[in-house]
DRENFI-376621 format. One record per residue: residue number from 1; x, y, z of N, C-alpha, C in turn. Coordinates in nm, 2 decimals, padded with zeros to 4 digits. Atoms other than C-alpha are relative to their C-alpha. Last residue first. Example, Ala and Ser with C-alpha at 12.3 -4.5 7.8 and 13.67 -1.06 7.14 Angstrom:
<sites>
> 2;-00.09;-00.11;00.00;01.37;-00.11;00.71;-00.08;00.11;00.08;
> 1;00.09;-00.12;00.00;01.23;-00.45;00.78;00.09;00.12;00.00;
</sites>
This chain:
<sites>
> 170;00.04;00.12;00.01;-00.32;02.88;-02.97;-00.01;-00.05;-00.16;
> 169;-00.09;00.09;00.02;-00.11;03.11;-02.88;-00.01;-00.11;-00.04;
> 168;-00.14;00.01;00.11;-00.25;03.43;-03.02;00.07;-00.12;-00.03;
> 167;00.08;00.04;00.16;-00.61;03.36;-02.82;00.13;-00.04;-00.07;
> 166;00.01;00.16;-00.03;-00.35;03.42;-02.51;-00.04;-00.08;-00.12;
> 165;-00.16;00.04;-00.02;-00.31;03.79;-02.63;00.02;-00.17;00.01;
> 164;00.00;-00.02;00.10;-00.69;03.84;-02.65;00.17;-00.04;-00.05;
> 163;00.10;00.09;00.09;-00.76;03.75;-02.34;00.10;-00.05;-00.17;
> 162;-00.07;00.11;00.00;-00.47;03.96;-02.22;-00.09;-00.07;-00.05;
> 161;-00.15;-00.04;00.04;-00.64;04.29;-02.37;00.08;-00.14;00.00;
> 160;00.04;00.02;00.15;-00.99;04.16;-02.26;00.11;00.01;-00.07;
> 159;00.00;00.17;-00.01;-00.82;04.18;-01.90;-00.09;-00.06;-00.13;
> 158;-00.11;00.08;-00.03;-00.70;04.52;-01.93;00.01;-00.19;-00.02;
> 157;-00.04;00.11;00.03;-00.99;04.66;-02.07;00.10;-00.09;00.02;
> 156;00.14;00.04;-00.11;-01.01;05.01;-01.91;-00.05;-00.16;-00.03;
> 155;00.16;00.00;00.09;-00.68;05.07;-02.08;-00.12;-00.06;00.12;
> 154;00.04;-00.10;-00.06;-00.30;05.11;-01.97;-00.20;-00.01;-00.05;
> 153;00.15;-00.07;00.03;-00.15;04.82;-02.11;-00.05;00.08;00.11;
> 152;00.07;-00.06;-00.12;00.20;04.74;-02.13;-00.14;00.04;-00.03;
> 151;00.11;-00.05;00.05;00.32;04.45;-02.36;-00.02;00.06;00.17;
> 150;00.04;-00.08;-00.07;00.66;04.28;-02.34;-00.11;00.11;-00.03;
> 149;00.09;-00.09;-00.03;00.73;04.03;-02.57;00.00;00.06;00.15;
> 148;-00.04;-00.08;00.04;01.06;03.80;-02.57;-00.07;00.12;-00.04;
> 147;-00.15;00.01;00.04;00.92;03.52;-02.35;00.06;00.11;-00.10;
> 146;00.01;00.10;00.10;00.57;03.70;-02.27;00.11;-00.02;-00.09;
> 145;-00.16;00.01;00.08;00.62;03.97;-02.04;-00.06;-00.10;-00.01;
> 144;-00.01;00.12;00.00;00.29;04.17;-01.92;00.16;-00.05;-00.11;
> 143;-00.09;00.02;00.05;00.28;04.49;-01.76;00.05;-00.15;00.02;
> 142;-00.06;00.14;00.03;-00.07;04.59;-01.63;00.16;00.03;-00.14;
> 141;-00.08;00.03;00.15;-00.20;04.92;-01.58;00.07;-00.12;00.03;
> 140;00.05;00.18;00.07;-00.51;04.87;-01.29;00.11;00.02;-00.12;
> 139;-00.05;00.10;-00.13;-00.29;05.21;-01.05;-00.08;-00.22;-00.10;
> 138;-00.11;00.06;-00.09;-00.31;05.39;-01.34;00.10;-00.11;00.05;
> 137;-00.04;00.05;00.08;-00.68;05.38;-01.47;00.22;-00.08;00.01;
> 136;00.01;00.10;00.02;-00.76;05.44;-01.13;00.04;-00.06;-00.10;
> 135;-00.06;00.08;-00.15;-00.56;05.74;-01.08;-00.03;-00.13;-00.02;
> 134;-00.16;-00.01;00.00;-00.64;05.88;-01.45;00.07;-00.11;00.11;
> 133;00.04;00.10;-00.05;-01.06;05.85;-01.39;00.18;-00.09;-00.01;
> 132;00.07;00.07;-00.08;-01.13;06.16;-01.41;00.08;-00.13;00.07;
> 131;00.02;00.10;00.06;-00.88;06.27;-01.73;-00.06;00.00;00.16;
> 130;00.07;00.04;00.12;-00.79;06.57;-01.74;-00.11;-00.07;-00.04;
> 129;00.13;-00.12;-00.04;-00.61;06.70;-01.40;-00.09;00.02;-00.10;
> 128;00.05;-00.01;-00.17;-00.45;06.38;-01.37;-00.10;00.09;-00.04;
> 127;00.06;00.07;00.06;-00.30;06.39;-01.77;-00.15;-00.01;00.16;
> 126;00.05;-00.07;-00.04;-00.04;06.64;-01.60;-00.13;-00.07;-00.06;
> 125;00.07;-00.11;00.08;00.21;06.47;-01.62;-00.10;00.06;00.04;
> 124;-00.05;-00.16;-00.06;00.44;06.30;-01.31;-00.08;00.10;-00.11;
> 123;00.10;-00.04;-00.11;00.17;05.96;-01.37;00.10;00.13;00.06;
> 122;00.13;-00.06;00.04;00.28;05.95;-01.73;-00.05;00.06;00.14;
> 121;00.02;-00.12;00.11;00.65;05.94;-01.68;-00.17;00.08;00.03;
> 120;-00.10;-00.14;-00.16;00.65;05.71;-01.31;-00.03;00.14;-00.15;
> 119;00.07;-00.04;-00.12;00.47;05.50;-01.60;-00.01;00.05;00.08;
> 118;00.11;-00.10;00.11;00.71;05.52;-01.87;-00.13;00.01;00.08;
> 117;-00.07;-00.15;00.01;01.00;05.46;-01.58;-00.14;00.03;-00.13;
> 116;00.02;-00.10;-00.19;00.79;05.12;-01.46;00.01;00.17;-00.05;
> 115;00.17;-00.03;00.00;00.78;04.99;-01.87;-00.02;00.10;00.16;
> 114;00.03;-00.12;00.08;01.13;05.04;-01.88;-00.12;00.04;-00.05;
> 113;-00.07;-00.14;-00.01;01.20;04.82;-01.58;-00.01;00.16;-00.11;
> 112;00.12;-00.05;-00.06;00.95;04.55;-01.69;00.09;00.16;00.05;
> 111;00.11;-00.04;00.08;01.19;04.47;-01.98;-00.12;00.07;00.09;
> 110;-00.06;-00.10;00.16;01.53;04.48;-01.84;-00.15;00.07;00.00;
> 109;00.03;-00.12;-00.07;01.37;04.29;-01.52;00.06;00.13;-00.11;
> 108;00.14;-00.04;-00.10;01.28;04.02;-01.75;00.00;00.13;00.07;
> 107;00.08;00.08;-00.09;01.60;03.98;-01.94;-00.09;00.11;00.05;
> 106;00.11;-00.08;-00.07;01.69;04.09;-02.29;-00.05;-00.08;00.12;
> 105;-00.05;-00.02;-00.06;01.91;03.87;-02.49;-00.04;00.07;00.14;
> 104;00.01;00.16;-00.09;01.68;03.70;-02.67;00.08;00.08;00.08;
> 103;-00.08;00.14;00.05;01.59;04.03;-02.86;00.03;-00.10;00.12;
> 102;-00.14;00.01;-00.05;01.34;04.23;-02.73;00.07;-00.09;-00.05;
> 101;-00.07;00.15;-00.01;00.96;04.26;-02.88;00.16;-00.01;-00.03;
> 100;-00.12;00.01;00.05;00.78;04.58;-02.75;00.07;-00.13;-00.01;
> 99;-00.08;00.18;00.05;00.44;04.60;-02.75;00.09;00.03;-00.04;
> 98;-00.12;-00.06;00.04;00.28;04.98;-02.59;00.04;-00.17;-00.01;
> 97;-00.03;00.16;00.03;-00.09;05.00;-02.52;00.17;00.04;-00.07;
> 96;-00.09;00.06;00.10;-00.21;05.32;-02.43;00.06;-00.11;00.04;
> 95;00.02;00.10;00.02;-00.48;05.52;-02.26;00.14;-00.05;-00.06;
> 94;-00.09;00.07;00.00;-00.60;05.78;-02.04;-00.02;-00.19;-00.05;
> 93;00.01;00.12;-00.07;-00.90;05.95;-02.12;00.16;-00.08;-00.03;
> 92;-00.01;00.00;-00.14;-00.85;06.31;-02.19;00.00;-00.12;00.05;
> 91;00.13;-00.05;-00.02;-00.83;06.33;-02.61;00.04;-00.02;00.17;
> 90;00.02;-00.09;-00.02;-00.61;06.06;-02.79;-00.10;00.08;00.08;
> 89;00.13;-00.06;-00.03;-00.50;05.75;-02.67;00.02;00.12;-00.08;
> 88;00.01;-00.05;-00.07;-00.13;05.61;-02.79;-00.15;00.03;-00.02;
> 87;00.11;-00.08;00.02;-00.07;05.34;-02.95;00.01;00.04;00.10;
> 86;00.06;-00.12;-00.12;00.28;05.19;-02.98;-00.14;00.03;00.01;
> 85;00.15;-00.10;-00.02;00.34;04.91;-03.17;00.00;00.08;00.11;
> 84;00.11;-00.13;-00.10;00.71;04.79;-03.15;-00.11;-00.02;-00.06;
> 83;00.07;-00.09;00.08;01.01;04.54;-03.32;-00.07;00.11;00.13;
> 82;00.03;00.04;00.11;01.33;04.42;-03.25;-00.12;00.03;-00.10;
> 81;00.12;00.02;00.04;01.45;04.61;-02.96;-00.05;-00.03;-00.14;
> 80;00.06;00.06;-00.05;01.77;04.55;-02.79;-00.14;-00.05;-00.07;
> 79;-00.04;00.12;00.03;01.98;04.69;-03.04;-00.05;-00.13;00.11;
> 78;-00.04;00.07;00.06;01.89;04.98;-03.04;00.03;-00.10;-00.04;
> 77;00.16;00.11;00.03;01.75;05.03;-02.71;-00.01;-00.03;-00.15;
> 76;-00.06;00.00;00.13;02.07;05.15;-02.55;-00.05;-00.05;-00.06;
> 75;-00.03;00.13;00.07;01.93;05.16;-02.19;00.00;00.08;-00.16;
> 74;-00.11;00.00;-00.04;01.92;05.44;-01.92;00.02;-00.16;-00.07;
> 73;-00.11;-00.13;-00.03;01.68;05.67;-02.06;00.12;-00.07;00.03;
> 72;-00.16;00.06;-00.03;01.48;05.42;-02.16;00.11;00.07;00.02;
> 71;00.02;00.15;00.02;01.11;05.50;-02.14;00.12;-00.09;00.03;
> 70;00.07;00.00;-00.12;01.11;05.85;-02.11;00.02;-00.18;00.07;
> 69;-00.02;-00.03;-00.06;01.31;05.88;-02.44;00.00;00.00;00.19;
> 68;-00.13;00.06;00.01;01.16;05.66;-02.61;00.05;00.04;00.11;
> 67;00.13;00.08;-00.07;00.77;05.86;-02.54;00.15;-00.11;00.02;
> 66;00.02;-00.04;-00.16;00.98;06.19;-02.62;-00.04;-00.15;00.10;
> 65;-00.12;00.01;-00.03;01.16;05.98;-02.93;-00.08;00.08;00.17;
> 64;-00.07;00.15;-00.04;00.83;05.89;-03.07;00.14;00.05;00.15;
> 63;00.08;00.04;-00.07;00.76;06.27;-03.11;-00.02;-00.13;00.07;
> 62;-00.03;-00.07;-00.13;01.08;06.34;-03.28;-00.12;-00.04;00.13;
> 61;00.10;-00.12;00.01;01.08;06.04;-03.50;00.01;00.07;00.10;
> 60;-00.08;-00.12;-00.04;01.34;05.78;-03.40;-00.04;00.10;-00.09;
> 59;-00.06;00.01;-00.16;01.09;05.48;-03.38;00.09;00.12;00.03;
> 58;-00.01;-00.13;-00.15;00.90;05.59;-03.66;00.05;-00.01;00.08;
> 57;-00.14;-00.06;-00.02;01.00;05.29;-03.94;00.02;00.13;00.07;
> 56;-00.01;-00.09;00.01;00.64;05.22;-04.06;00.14;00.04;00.02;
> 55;00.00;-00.04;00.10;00.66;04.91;-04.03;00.02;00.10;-00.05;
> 54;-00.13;-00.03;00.09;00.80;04.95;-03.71;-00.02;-00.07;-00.14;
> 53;-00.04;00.15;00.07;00.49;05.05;-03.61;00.15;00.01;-00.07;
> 52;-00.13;00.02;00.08;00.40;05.40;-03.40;00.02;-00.14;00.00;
> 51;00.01;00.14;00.03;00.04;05.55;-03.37;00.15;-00.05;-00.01;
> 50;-00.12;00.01;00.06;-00.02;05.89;-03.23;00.00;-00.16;00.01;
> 49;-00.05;-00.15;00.02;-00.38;06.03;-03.11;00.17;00.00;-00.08;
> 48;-00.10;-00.03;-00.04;-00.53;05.75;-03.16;00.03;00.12;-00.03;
> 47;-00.13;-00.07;00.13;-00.91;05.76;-03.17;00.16;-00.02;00.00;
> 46;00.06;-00.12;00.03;-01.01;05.54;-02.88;00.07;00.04;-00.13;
> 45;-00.16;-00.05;00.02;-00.96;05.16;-02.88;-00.08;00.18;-00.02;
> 44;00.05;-00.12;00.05;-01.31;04.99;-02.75;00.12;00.10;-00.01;
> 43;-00.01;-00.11;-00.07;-01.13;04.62;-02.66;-00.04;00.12;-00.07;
> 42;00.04;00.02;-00.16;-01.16;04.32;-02.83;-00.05;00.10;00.09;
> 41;00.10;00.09;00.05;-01.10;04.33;-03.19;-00.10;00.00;00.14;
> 40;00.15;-00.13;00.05;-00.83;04.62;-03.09;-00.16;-00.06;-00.07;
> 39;00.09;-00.04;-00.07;-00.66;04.35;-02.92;-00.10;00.09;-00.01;
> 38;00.11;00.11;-00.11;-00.56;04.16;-03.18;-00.10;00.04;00.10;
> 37;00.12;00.00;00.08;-00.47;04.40;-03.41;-00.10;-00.08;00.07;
> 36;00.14;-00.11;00.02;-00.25;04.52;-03.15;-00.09;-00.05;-00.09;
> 35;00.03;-00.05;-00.15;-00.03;04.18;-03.17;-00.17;00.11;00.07;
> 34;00.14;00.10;00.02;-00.07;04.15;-03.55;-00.04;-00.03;00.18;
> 33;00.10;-00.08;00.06;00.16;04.50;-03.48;-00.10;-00.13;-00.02;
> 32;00.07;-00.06;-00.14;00.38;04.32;-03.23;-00.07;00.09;-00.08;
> 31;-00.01;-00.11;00.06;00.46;04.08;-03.53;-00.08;00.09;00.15;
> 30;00.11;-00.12;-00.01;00.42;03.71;-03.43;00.03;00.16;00.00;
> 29;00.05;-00.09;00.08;00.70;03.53;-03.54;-00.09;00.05;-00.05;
> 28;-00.14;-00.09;00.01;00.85;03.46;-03.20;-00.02;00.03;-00.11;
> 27;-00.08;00.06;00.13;00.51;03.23;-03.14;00.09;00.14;-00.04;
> 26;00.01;-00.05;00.08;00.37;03.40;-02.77;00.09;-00.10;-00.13;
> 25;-00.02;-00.15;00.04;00.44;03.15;-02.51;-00.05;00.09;-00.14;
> 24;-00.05;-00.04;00.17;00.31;02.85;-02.45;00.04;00.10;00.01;
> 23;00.06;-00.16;00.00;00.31;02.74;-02.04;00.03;00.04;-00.17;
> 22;00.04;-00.05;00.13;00.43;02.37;-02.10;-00.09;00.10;-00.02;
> 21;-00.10;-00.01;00.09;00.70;02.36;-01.82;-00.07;00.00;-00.13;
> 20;-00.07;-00.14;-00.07;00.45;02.42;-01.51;00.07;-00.01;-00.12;
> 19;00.08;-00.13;00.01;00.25;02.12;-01.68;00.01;00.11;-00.01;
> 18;00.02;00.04;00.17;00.51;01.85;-01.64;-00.09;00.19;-00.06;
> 17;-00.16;-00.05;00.07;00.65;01.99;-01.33;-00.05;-00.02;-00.14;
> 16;-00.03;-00.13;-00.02;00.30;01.92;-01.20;00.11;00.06;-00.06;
> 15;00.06;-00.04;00.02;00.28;01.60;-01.34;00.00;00.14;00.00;
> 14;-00.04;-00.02;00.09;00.58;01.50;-01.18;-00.11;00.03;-00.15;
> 13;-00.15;-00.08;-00.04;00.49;01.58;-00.83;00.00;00.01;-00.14;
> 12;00.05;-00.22;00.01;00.15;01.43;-00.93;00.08;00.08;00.02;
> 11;00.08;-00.02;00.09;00.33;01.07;-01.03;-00.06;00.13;00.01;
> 10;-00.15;-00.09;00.12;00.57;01.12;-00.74;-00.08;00.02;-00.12;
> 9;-00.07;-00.16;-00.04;00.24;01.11;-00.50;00.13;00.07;-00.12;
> 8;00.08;-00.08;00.03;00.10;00.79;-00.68;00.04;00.16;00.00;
> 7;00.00;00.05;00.18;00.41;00.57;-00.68;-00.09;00.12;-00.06;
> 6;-00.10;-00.07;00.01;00.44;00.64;-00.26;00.04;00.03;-00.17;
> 5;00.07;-00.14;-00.05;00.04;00.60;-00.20;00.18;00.04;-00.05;
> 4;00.14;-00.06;00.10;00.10;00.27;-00.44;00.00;00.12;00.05;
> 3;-00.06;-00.03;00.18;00.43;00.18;-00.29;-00.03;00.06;-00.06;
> 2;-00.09;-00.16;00.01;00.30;00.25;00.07;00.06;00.03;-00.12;
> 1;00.08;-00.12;00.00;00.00;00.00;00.00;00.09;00.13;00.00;
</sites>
């Protein structure tokens, strides 16, 4: 009987390990613009006010470069960053979505780290005295890392946003 209760228990031990190790990730040639397309199926996207894809090739645009700027002040993001979408909100209601995809090199606290400083950004502006509902929108922004993605969301949708992200892996 102790074999069985001792045969049994490693069997869900190693079950568990099994499972914990097939989390999917994002597919590496997913495009952080088919990214946003995704979620804007999902989620009530406002007008943008500024759009940036690296199809387009805006990343060192002057207006880009304030939102760069803010973002990595103390990284060389060149050659870290493979692609982007940006969207920004336009108008008072706080919003934006920002997908950046890192090269392999890139760890975790890299990537959440330059998400924190663009958020210490927005919440020193002046967007507060605009926007109602600024604080709470805020304080619910999510910053998700997905093996060489990084996606911040700022949106009243947060969790239709990941939804929609997950859909990608399947």
């Amino acid at each position: 009987m102790k074999k069985i209760i001792s045969l049994f228990l490693i069997s869900a031990i190693f079950m568990t390990f099994v499972s914990c190790g097939s989390k999917k990730s994002l597919p590496q040639d997913t495009s952080c613009e088919a990214i946003l397309t995704a979620i804007e199926q999902v989620i009530d996207m406002p007008k943008y006010e500024k759009l940036y894809l690296k199809s387009e090739d805006n990343f060192d645009s002057y207006s880009m470069s304030l939102w760069r700027d803010a973002a990595f002040s103390d990284f060389d993001q060149s050659h870290i960053i493979e692609d982007y979408a940006i969207f920004l909100g336009e108008g008072v209601e706080t919003f934006e979505i920002a997908i950046l995809k890192f090269s392999d090199s890139t760890d975790k606290a890299t990537k959440e780290e330059i998400f924190e400083k663009r958020k210490k950004t927005l919440a020193a502006g002046d967007k507060g005295a605009y926007d109602p509902n600024f604080e709470n929108t805020m304080n619910n922004a999510v910053v998700h890392i997905d093996g060489n993605f990084a996606i911040m969301l700022i949106t009243k949708d947060n969790d239709k946003a990941l939804e929609a992200i997950e859909n990608l892996k399947k």
